[in-house]
C-alpha positions as CSV (number, residue, x, y, z in Angstrom):
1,X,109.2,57.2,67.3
2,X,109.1,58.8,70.8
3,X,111.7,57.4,73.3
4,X,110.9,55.5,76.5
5,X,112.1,56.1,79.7
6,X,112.4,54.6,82.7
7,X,112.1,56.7,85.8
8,X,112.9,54.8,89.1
9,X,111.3,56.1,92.3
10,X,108.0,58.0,92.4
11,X,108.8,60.9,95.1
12,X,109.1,64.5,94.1
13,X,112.0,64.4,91.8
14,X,111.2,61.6,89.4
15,X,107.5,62.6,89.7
16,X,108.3,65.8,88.3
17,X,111.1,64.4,85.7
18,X,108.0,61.9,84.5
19,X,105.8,64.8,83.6
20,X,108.1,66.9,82.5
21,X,109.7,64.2,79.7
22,X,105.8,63.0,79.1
23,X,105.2,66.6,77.9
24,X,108.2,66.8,75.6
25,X,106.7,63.0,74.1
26,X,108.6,60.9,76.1
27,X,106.8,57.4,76.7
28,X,107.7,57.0,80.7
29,X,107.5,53.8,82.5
30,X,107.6,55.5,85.8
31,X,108.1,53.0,88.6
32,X,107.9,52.8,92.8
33,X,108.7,50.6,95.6
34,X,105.7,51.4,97.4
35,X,102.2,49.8,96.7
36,X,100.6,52.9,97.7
37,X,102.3,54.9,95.6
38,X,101.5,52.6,92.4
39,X,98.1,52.5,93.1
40,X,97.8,56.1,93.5
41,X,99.4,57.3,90.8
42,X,97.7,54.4,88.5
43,X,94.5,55.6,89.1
44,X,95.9,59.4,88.0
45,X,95.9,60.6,91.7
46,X,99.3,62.5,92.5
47,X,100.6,62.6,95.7
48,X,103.1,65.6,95.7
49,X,101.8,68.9,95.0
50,X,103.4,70.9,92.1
51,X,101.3,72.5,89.5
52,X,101.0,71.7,86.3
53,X,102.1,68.0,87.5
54,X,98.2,66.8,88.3
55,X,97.1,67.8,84.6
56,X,100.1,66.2,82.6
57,X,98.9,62.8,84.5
58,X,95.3,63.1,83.6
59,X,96.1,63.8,80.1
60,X,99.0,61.0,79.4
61,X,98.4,58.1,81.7
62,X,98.2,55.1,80.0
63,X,99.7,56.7,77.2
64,X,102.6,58.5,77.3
65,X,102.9,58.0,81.4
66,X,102.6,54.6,82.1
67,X,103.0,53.2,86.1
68,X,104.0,49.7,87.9
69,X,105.8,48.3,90.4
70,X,108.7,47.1,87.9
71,X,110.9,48.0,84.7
72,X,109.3,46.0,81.6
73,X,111.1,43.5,80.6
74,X,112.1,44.6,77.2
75,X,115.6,47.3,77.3
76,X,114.4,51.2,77.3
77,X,116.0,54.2,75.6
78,X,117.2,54.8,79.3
79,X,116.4,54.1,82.9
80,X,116.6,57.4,85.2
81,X,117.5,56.3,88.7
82,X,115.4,58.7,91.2
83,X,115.2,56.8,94.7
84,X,115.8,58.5,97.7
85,X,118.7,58.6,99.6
86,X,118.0,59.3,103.0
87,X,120.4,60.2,105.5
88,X,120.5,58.8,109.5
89,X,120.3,62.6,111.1
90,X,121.8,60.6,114.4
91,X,124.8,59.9,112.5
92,X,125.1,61.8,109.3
93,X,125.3,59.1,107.6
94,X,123.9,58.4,104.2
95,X,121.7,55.7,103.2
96,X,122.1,54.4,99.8
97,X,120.4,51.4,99.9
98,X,117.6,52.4,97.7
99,X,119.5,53.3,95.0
100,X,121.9,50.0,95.0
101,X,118.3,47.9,94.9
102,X,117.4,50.4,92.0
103,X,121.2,49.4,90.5
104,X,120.1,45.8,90.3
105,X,117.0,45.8,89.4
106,X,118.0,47.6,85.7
107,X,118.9,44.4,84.2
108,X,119.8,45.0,80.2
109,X,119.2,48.5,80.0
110,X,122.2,50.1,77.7
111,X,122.0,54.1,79.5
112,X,121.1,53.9,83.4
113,X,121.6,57.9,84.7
114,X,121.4,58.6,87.9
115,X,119.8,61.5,89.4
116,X,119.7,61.2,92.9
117,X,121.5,63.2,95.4
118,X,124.5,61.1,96.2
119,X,127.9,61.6,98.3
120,X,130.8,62.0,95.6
121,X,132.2,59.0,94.2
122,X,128.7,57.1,94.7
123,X,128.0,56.3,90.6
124,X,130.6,55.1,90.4
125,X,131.3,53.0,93.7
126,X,127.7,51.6,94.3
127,X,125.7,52.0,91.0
128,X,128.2,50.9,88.4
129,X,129.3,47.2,89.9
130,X,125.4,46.4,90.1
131,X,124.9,46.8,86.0
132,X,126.1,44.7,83.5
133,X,129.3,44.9,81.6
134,X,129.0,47.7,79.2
135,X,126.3,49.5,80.7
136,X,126.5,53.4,79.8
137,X,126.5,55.2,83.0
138,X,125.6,58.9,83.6
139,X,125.1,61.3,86.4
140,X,122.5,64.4,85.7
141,X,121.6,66.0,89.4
142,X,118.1,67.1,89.7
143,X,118.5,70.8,90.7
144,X,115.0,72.4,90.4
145,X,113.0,74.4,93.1
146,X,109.6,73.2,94.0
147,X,106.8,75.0,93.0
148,X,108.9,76.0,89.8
149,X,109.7,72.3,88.8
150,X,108.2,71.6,85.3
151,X,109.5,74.9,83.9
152,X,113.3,74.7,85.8
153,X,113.2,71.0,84.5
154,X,113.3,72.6,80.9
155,X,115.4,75.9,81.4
156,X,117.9,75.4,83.7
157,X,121.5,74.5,82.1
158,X,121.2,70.5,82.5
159,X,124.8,69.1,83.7
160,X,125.7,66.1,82.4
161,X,129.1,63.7,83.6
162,X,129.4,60.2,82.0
163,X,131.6,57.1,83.0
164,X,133.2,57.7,80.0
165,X,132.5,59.8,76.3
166,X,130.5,57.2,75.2
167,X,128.2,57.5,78.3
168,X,128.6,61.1,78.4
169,X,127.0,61.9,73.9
170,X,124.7,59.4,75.2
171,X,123.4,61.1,77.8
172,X,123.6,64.5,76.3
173,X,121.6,62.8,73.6
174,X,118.8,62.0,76.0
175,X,118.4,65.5,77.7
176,X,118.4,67.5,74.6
177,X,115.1,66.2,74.4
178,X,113.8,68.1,77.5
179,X,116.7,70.5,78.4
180,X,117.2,73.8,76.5
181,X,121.1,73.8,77.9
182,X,123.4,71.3,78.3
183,X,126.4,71.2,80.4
184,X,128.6,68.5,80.1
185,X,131.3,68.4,82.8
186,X,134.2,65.9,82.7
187,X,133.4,63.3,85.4
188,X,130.4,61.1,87.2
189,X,132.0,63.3,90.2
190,X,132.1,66.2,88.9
191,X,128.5,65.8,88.2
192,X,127.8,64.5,91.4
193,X,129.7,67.4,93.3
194,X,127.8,70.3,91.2
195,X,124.4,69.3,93.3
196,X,126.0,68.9,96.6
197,X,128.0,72.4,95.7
198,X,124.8,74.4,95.1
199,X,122.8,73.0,97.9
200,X,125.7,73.7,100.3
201,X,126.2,76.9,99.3
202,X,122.3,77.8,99.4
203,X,122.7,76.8,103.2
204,X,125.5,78.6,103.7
205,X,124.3,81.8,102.3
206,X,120.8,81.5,104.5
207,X,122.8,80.5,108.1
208,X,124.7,84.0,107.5
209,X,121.2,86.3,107.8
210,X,120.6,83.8,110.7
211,X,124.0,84.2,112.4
212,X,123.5,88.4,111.3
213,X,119.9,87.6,113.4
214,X,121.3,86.1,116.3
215,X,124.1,88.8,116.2
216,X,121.6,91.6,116.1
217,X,119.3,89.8,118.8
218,X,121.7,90.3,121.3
219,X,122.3,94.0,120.8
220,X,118.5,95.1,120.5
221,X,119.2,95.6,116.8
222,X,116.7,94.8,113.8
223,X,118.5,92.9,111.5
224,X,116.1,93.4,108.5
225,X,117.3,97.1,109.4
226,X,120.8,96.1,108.8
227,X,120.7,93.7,105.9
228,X,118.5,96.7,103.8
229,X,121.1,98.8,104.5
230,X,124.6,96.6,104.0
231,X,122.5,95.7,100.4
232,X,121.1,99.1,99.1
233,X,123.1,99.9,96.3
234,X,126.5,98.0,97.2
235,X,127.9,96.0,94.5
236,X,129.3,92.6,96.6
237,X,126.9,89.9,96.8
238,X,123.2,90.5,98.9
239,X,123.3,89.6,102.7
240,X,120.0,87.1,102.9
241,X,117.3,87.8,105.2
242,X,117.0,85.6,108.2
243,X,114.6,82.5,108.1
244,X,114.2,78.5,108.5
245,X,115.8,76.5,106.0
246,X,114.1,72.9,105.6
247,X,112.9,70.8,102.4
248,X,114.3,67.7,101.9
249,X,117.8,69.0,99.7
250,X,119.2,71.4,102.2
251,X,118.6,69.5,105.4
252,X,120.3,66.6,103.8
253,X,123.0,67.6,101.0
254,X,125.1,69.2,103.7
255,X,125.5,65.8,105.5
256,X,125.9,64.0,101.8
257,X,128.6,66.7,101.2
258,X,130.7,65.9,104.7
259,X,130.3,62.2,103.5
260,X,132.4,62.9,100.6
261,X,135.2,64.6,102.5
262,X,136.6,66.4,105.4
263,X,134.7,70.0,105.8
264,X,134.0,72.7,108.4
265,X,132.5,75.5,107.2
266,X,129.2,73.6,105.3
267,X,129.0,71.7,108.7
268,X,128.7,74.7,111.0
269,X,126.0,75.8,109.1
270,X,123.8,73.5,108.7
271,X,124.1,73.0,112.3
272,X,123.4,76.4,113.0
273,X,120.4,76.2,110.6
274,X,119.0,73.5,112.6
275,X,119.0,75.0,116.0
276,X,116.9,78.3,114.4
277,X,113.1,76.4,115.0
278,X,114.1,75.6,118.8
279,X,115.6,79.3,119.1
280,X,112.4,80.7,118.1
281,X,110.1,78.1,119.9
282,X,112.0,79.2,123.3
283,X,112.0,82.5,122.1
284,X,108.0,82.7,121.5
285,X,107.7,80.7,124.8
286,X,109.3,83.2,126.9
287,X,107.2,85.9,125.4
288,X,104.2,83.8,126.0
289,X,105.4,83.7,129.3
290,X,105.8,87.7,130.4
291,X,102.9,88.4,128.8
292,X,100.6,86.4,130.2
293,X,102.4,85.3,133.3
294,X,102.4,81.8,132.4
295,X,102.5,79.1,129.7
296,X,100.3,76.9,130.3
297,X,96.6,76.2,129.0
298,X,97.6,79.1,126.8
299,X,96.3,79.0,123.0
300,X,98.9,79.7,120.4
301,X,98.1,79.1,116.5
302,X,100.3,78.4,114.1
303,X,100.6,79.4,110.7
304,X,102.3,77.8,107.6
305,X,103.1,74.2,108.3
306,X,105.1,73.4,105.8
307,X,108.8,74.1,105.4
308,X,107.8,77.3,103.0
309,X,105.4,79.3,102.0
310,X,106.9,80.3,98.5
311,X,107.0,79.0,95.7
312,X,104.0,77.2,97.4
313,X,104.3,73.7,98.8
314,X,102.5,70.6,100.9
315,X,106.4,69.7,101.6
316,X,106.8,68.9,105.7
317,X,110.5,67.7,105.2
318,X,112.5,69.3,107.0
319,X,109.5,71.4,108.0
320,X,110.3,73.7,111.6
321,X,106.7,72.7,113.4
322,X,108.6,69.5,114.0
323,X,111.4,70.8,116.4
324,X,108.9,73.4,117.6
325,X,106.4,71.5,118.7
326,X,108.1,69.4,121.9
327,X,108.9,72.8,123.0
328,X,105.5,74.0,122.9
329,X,104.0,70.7,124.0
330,X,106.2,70.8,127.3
331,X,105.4,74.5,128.0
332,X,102.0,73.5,128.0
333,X,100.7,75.2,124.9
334,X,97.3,74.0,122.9
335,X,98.0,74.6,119.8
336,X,96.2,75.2,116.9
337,X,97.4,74.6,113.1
338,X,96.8,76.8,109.8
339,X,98.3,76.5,105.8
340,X,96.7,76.3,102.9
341,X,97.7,73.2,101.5
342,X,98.7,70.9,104.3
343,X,96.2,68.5,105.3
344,X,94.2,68.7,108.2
345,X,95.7,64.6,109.6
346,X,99.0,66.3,108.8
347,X,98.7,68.8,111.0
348,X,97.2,66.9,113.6
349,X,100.0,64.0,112.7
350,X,102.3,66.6,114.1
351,X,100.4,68.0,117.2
352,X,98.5,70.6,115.7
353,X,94.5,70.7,116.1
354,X,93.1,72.0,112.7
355,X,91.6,75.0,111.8
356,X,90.1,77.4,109.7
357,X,91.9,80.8,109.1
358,X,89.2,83.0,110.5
359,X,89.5,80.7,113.9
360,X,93.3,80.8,113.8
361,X,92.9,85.1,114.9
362,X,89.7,84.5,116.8
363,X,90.6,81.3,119.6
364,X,93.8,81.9,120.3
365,X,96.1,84.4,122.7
366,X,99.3,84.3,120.5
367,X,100.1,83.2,117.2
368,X,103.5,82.1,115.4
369,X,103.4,82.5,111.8
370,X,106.4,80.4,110.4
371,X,105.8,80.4,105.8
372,X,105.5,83.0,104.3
373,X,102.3,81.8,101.7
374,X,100.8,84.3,99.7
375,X,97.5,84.0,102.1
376,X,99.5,85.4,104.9
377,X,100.6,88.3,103.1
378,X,99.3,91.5,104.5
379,X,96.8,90.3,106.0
380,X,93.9,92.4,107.6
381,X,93.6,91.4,111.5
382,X,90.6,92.4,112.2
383,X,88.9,92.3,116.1
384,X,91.3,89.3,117.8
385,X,92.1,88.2,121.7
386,X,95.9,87.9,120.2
387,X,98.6,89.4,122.2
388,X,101.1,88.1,121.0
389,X,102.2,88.0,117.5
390,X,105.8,86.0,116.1
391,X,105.8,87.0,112.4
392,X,109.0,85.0,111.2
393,X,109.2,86.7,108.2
394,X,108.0,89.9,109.0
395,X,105.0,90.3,106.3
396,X,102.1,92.3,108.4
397,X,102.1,95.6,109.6
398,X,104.3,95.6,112.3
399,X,102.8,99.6,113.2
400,X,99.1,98.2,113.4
401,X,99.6,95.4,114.9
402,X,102.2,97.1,118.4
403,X,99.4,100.2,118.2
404,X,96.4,97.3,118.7
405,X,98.5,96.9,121.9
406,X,99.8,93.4,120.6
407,X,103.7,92.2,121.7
408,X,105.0,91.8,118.2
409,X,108.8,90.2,117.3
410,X,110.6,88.2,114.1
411,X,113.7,86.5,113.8
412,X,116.0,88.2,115.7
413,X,113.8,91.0,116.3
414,X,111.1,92.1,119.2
415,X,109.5,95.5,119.3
């Protein structure tokens, strides 16, 4: 007989966890807060792109993926605690109020795990006094990468830290039946600091190429130029390229991580992570600015509106268009919005006046391209007014485009 599952809190991570354990036979009782979200999802319409995820629903709702507002009332094989667990950016400070509500509301279940991202010490501070008395408690951290989620949800080693060893075989129980590797660590902490400890170090690793970008910026260097060379062939660990770092883990575990106890090095640079969009947005501004003599009434477009272009996403947390645009709003700038899975009211949500592609190179004066999608790859620019060109990534032809007479520059780089 196939085990059921609850999975609390429809967002990206127990959307994905539903499908995922639905394909592997699971019966999931996946359940949301939000009316919207239950009546989406009920009538087999997903909200958050990731592929495969749209098919699994068609095939198993009402079978095997099954969607309300509430747990049933009768005790499940285990109830998967997803909610999110914002965090007040004025402050730093976590919000866990979501996942104490989801605490409460598990009633008799016997195996409650939790998966959200959490501070250290939060299973076992806010989620375990909320469940009854003898209550297994685990703590699995959901560490996959979007666009790659229903395969990473199966072959990534799945960590696994119980309230006790009782908790622990039952939880390892439950995710041998998605997981190809298990790894069971000693602790709900433990488990809860593996998530935060990959995240922050992700971060970290990215605000280096930015810091090498800033560094090289300043001395008229090309810091792609540098990095290729410090990497080619040298056995420590590769310097990462330069680039925005948003999506709703790394703009947030840093914070969840200082939460959990005094740090300085995560905290720098995450802050320095942050300040990248604005950097460029002055940056392109100023360009904007000696090229055409002034800002305003000037057409810019803007590529790639969500917070990457690869493994492809609809994602706008943590997304750089949002610090951007008060910057280009105040310089006077229309601007026009691109990507190829945003929606259109997104884009204009955010500022951004919709267009096609094809329109993008052909009504505006400058462009920012900010993801690197596929679509944006190499791509031929054929007769354009453009003259000026910020390609954050550096993915056209940087030759062609300075011979066309166009100002060209990247992160921490301008020809």
């Amino acid at each position: 007989m196939p085990k059921t599952v609850g999975v609390v809190g429809m967002g990206y991570v127990g959307l994905t966890l539903t499908a995922a354990l639905a394909r592997k036979g699971f019966v999931v009782h996946g359940v949301d807060a939000n009316p919207a979200v239950v009546e989406a999802l009920s009538h087999g319409r997903v909200h958050v792109f990731e592929p495969g995820v749209q098919e699994i629903f068609a095939e198993q709702l009402g079978t095997r993926v099954r969607i309300g507002s509430a747990l049933p009332d009768e005790p499940l094989d285990a109830v998967i605690l997803c909610v999110s667990t914002p965090v007040d950016l004025g402050t730093g400070t976590p919000r866990l109020d979501n996942l104490a509500a989801a605490a409460q509301a598990c009633g008799e279940q016997t195996l409650v795990v939790v998966r959200s991202t959490v501070p250290i010490g939060t299973s076992r501070a806010v989620v375990l006094p909320r469940l009854r008395p003898g209550t297994h408690l685990v703590m699995a951290p959901e560490r996959t990468i979007q666009g790659q989620a229903l395969r990473e949800l199966v072959e990534l080693p799945q960590v696994i830290g119980g309230l006790d060893q009782a908790a622990l075989d039952a939880g390892i129980e439950l995710f041998e039946g998605l997981a190809d590797q298990i790894v069971p660590v000693s602790s709900l902490e433990a488990a809860e600091m593996v998530k935060l400890a990959n995240n922050c170090h992700t971060d970290l690793i990215y605000a280096y190429g930015n810091e090498l970008a800033l560094v090289a910026e300043q001395h008229r260097l090309d810091p792609l130029e540098v990095i290729r060379a410090a990497n080619l062939d040298y056995p420590r660990p590769d310097l990462a390229k330069p680039g925005y770092v948003g999506g709703g883990c790394l703009t947030k575990d840093p914070y969840l991580m200082q939460a959990s106890a005094t740090t300085s090095l995560v905290g720098h640079a995450r802050a320095l992570n942050e300040r990248l969009p604005s950097h460029v947005a002055e940056r392109l501004v100023a360009m904007i600015q000696e090229v055409f003599g002034e800002t305003d009434g000037v057409t810019l477009s803007v590529l790639g509106w969500a917070y990457k272009g690869w493994p492809a996403t609809d994602d706008m947390r943590g997304t750089p268009v949002e610090d951007m645009m008060p910057i280009f709003d105040r310089a006077g700038l229309t601007v026009l919005g691109h990507d190829p899975l945003v929606a259109d009211e997104v884009i204009a949500r955010y500022g951004g006046r919709p267009v096609s592609l094809d329109k993008a190179f052909a009504e505006a004066d400058a462009m920012l391209i900010i993801n690197d999608h596929p679509d944006y790859r190499g791509m031929e620019i054929g007769d354009t007014p453009l003259r000026v060109l910020f390609d954050s990534w550096r993915i056209l032809d940087e030759d062609r485009l300075t011979g066309r007479g166009i100002r060209y520059a990247g992160i921490g780089y301008a020809r």
